[in-house]
C-alpha positions as CSV (number, residue, x, y, z in Angstrom):
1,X,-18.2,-9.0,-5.2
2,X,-19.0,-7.7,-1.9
3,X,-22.6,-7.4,-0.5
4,X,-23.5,-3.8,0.4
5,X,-26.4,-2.8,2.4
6,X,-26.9,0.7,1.1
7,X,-30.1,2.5,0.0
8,X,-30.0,1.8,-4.3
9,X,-29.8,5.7,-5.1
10,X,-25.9,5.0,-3.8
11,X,-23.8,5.4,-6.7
12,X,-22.3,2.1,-7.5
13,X,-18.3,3.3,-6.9
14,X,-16.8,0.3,-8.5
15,X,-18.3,0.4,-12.3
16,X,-17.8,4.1,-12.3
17,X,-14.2,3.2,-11.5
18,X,-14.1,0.8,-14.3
19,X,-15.8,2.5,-16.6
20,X,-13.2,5.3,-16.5
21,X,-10.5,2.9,-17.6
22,X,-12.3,3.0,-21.1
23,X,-4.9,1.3,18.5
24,X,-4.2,0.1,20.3
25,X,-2.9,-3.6,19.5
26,X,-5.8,-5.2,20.5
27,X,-8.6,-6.0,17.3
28,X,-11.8,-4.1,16.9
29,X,-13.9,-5.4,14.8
30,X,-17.7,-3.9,14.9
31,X,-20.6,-4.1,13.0
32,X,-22.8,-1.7,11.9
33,X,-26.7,-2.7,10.8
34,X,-27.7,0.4,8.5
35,X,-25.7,3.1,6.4
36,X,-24.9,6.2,7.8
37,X,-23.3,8.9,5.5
38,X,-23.1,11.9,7.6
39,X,-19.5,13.9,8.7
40,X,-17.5,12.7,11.3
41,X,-16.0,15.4,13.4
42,X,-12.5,16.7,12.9
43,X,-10.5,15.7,16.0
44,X,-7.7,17.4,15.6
45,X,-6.9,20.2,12.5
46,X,-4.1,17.5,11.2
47,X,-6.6,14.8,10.7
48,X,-9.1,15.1,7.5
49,X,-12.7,14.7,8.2
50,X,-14.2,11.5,6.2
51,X,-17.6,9.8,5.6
52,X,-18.6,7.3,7.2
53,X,-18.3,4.2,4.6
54,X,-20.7,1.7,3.8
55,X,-21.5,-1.7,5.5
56,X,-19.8,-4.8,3.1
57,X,-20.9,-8.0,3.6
58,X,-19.2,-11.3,3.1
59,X,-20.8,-13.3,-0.3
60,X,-22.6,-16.9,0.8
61,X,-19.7,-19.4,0.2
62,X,-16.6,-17.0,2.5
63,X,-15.6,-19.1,5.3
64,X,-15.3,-17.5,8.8
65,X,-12.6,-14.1,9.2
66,X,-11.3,-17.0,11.6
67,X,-10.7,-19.7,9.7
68,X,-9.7,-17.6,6.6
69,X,-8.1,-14.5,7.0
70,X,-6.5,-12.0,4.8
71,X,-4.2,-9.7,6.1
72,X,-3.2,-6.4,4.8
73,X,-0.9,-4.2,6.1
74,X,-0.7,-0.3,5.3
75,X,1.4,2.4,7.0
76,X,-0.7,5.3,8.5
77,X,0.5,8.8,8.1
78,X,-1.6,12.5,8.6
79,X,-0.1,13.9,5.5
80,X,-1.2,10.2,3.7
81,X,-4.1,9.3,5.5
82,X,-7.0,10.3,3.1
83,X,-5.0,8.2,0.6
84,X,-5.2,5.3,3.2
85,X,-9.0,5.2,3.5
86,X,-9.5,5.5,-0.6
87,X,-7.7,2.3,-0.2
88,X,-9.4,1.0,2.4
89,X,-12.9,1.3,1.0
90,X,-11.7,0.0,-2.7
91,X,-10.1,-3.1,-1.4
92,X,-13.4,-4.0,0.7
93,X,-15.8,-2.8,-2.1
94,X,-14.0,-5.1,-4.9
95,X,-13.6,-7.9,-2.0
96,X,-15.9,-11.1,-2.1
97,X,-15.3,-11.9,1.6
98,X,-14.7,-8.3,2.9
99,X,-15.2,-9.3,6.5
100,X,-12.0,-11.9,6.2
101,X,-9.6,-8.5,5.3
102,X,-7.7,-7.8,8.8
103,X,-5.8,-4.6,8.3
104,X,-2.3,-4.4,10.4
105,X,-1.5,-0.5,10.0
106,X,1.9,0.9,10.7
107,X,2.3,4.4,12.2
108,X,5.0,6.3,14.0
109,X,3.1,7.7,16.5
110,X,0.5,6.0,18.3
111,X,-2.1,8.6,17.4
112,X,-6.0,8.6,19.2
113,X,-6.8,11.0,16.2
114,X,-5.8,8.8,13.4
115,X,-7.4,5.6,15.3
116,X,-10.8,7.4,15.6
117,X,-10.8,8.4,12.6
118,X,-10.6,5.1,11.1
119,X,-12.8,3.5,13.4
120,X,-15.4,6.0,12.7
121,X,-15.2,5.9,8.8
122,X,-15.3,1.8,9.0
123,X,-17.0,1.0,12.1
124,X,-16.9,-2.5,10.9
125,X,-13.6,-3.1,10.0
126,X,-11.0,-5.1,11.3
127,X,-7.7,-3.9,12.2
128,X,-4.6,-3.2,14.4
129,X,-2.6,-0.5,14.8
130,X,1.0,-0.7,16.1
131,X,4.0,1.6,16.5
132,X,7.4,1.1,14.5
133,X,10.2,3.2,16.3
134,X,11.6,5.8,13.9
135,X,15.2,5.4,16.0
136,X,15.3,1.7,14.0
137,X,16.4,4.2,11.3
138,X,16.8,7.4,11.7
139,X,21.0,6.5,11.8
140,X,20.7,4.1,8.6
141,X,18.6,6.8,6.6
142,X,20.3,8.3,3.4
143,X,19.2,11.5,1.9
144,X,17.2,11.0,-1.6
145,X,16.0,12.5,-4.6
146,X,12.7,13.0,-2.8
147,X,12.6,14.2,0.9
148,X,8.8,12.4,1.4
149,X,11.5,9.1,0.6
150,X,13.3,9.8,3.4
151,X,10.8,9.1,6.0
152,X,11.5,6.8,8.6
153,X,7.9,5.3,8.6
154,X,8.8,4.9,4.4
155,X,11.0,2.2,5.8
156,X,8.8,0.4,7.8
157,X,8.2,-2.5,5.4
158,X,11.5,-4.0,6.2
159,X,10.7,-4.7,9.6
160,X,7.2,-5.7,8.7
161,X,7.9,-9.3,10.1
162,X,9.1,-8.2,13.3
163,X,6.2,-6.1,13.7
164,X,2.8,-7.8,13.7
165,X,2.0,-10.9,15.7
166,X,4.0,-14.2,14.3
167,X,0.7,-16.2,14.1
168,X,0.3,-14.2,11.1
169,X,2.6,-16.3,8.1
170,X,1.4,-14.2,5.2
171,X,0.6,-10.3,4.2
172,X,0.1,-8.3,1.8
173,X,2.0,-5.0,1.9
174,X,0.4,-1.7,-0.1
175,X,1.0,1.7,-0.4
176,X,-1.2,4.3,0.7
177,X,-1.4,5.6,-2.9
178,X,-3.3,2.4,-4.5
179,X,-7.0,1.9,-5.3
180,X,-8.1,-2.0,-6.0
181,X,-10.4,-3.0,-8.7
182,X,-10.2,-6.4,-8.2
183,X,-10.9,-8.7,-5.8
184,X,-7.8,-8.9,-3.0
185,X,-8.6,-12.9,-2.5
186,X,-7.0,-13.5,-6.1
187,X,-3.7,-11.8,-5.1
188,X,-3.8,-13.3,-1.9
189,X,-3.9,-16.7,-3.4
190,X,-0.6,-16.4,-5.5
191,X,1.6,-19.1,-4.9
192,X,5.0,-18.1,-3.6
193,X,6.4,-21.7,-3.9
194,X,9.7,-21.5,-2.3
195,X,10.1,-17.6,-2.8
196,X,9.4,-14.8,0.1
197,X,8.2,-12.4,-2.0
198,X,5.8,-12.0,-4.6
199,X,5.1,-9.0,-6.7
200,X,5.0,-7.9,-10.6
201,X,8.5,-7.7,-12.2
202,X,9.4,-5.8,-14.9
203,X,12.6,-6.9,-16.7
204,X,12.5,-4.3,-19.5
205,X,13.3,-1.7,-17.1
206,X,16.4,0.1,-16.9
207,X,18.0,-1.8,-13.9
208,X,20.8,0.1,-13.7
209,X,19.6,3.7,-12.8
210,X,18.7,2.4,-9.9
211,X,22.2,2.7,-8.9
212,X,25.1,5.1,-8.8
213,X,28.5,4.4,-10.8
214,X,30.1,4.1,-7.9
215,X,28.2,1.1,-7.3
216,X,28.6,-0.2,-10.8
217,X,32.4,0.6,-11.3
218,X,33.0,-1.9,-8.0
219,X,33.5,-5.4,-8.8
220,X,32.5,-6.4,-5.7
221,X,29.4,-4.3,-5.8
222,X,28.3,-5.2,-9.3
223,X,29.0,-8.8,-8.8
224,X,25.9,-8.8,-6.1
225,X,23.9,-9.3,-9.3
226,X,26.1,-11.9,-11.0
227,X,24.0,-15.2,-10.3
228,X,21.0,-13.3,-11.0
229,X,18.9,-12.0,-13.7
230,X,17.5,-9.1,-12.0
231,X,14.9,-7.1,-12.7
232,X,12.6,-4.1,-11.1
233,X,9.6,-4.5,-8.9
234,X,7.8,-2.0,-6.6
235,X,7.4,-2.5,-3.1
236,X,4.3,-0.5,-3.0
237,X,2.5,-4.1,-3.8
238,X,4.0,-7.2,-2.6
239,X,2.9,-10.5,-1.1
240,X,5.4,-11.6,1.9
241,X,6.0,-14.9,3.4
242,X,7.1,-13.5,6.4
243,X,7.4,-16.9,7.9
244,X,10.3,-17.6,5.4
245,X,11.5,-13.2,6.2
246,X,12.1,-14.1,9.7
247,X,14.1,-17.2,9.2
248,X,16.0,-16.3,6.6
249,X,17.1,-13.1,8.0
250,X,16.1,-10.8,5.7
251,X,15.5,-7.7,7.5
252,X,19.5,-7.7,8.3
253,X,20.4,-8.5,5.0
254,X,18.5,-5.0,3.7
255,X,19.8,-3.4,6.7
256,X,23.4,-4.3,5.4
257,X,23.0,-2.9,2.1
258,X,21.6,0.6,4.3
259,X,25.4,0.8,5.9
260,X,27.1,0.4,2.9
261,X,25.0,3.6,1.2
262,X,25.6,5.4,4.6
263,X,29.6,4.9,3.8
264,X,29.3,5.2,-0.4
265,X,26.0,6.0,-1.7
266,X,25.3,3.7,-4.3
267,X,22.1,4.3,-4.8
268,X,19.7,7.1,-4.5
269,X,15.9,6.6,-4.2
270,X,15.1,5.5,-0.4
271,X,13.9,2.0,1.2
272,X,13.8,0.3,-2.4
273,X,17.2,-0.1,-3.6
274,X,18.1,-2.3,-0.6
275,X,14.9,-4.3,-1.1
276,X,16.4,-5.2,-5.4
277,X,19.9,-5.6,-3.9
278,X,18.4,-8.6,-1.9
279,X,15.7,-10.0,-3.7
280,X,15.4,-8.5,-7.3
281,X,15.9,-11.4,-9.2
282,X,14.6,-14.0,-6.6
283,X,11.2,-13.1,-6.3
284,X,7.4,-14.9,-7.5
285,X,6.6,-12.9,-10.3
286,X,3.0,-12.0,-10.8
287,X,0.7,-10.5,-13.2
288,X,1.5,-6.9,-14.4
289,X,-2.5,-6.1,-13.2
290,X,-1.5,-6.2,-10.1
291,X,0.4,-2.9,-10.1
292,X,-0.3,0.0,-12.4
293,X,2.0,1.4,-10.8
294,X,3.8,5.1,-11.9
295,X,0.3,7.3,-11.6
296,X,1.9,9.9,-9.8
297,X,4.7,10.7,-12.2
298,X,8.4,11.0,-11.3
299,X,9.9,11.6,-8.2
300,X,11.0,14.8,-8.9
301,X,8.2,17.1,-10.8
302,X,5.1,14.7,-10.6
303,X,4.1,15.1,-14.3
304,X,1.1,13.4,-15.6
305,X,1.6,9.8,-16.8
306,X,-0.8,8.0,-19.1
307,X,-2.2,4.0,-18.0
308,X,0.0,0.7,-19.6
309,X,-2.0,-1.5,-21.6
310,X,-3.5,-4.6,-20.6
311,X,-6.0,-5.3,-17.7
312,X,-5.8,-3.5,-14.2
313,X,-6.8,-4.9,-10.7
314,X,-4.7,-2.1,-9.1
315,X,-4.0,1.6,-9.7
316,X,-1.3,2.7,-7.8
317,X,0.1,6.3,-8.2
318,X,3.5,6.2,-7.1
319,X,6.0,9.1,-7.8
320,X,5.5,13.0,-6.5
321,X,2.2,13.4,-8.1
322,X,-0.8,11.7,-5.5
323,X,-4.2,12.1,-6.8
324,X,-5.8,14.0,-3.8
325,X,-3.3,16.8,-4.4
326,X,-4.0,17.3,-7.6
327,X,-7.9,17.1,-8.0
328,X,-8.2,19.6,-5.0
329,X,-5.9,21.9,-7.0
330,X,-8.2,21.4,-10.0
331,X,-5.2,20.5,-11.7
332,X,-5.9,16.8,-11.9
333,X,-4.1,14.7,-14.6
334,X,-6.8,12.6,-16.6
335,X,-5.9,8.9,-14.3
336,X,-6.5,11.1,-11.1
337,X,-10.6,10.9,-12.0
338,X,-10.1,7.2,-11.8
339,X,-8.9,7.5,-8.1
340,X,-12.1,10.6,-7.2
341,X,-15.0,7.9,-6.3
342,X,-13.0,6.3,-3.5
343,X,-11.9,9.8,-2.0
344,X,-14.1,9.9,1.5
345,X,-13.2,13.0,2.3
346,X,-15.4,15.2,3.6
347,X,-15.5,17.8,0.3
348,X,-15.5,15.3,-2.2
349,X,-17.1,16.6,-5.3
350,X,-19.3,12.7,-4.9
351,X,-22.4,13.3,-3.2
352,X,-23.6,10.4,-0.7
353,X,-27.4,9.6,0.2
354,X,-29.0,8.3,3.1
């Protein structure tokens, strides 16, 4: 666990978690010697006004954030951002070497607003922020059951190994909608062995609703599957080689499978179809804890879903339903409390003291 330097009247945020379950491109990294909670200014009226988070420290036997990095990589979004820094401050707090977590965020637009904000809510972190071009898209983007799936910046994980710097041979790739109650070093550790990808997989899943009939009823089509036994993962949580991405191609090889659904729609959910067409099947697959994934409901009407069984070291509410929404609509399904003590926003029911 993390070492905190915070006055002990701070309520610990991890064990209330836990006991619910019952830019630049250029690194800034800074360091802050005391804990100061008060409210950053709103730059702009799109950007949320946050806390300023406390200080982690790395635990007496991390190495160096030189010598042993782990990098993260999140995209960054107005409408997502206070979703973004939940994350942020849950992966840090649950982190034994928090200093060593480099955060390479994605965004559209290169944004001052969004930057400042996040440098003044973790003055300490580490992180780059870097622009992926909508127009890699916009012409390959098929309408879905869900317009906040059709976002170009939704598709940004695909050309995550073209994007940030090719010193870096491994990331982790999360959703803005995920909270961590575990520490990130064990899922940074998973050994891919010859595989690019690593993430939970979940075999008892209907595979085929993922696709239309159309799809099915082609030979051709179908037969993508035939040497495999594939099954469902989320991309919200994966581990990526993206050493073995680049040389194997596989940002064309998802990009192939977008023209075909432009010319015959075989599918209909947004960037994750392509990503089972070319690796469902062929992944590493890890422990279930690792994605709780389906907090937010279904795509369509976001209806309250209750947690699996078994142990969690990540809450992630995919689907319509996102936890923020719902709690300031005091309509809050009962896993939505579990997200509440990593919400930094500004009129967070959580009361912070010097």
């Amino acid at each position: 666990m993390a070492f905190l330097r915070i006055s002990s009247s701070f309520p610990l945020l991890g064990l209330l978690s836990l006991s619910l379950l019952l830019t630049t491109t250029t690194s800034l990294t800074t360091t802050t010697t005391g804990i100061r909670l008060s409210i950053i200014r709103k730059p702009t009226p799109n950007v949320p006004i946050f806390r300023e988070a406390p200080a982690f420290r790395n635990g007496e036997t991390c190495g160096s954030p030189a010598a042993d990095p782990i990098h993260v990589s999140m995209t960054l979004d107005a409408n997502y951002l206070r979703g973004t820094m939940a994350a942020v401050l849950s992966i840090l707090q649950h982190s034994t070497c928090p200093e060593n977590v480099m955060f390479h965020f994605l965004c559209s637009r290169l944004e001052p607003e969004i930057h400042s904000s996040i440098k003044s809510t973790f003055p300490y972190l580490s992180f780059r922020v870097y622009r992926f071009d909508p127009n890699r898209v916009r012409g390959k983007i098929s309408k879905s059951i869900r317009q906040a799936l059709d976002q170009p910046l939704n598709y940004a994980r695909i050309y995550l190994a073209d994007i940030i710097p090719v010193e870096v041979k491994r990331v982790i790739y999360l959703d803005s909608d995920i909270v961590m109650v575990d520490d990130i070093a064990k899922l940074w550790g998973v050994d891919l062995g010859d595989k690019v990808l690593a993430a939970p997989e979940y075999c008892h899943a209907n595979f085929t609703r993922y696709f239309t009939d159309a799809f099915w009823s082609d030979p051709e089509f179908a037969g993508t599957f035939g040497n495999r036994q594939p099954c469902y993962f989320n991309t919200g949580v994966m581990v990526v080689d993206v050493d073995k991405w680049r040389q194997g191609g596989y940002t064309q090889k998802v990009e192939d499978w977008m023209v075909v659904q432009k010319q015959k729609r075989i599918y209909h959910l947004g960037s994750l179809p392509p990503f089972l067409l070319v690796l469902a099947g062929n992944i590493k697959a890890i422990d279930h804890r690792w994605n709780q994934h389906g907090l937010g409901g279904d795509n369509i009407e976001g209806k309250c879903r209750s947690l699996h069984p078994g142990p969690i070291s990540l809450l992630h509410w995919s689907g319509k339903g996102k936890p923020w929404l719902r709690l300031d609509s005091r309509k809050p399904c009962t896993v939505d409390h579990l997200w509440a003590p990593y919400d930094l926003y500004r009129s967070s029911k959580h009361t912070f003291e010097e």
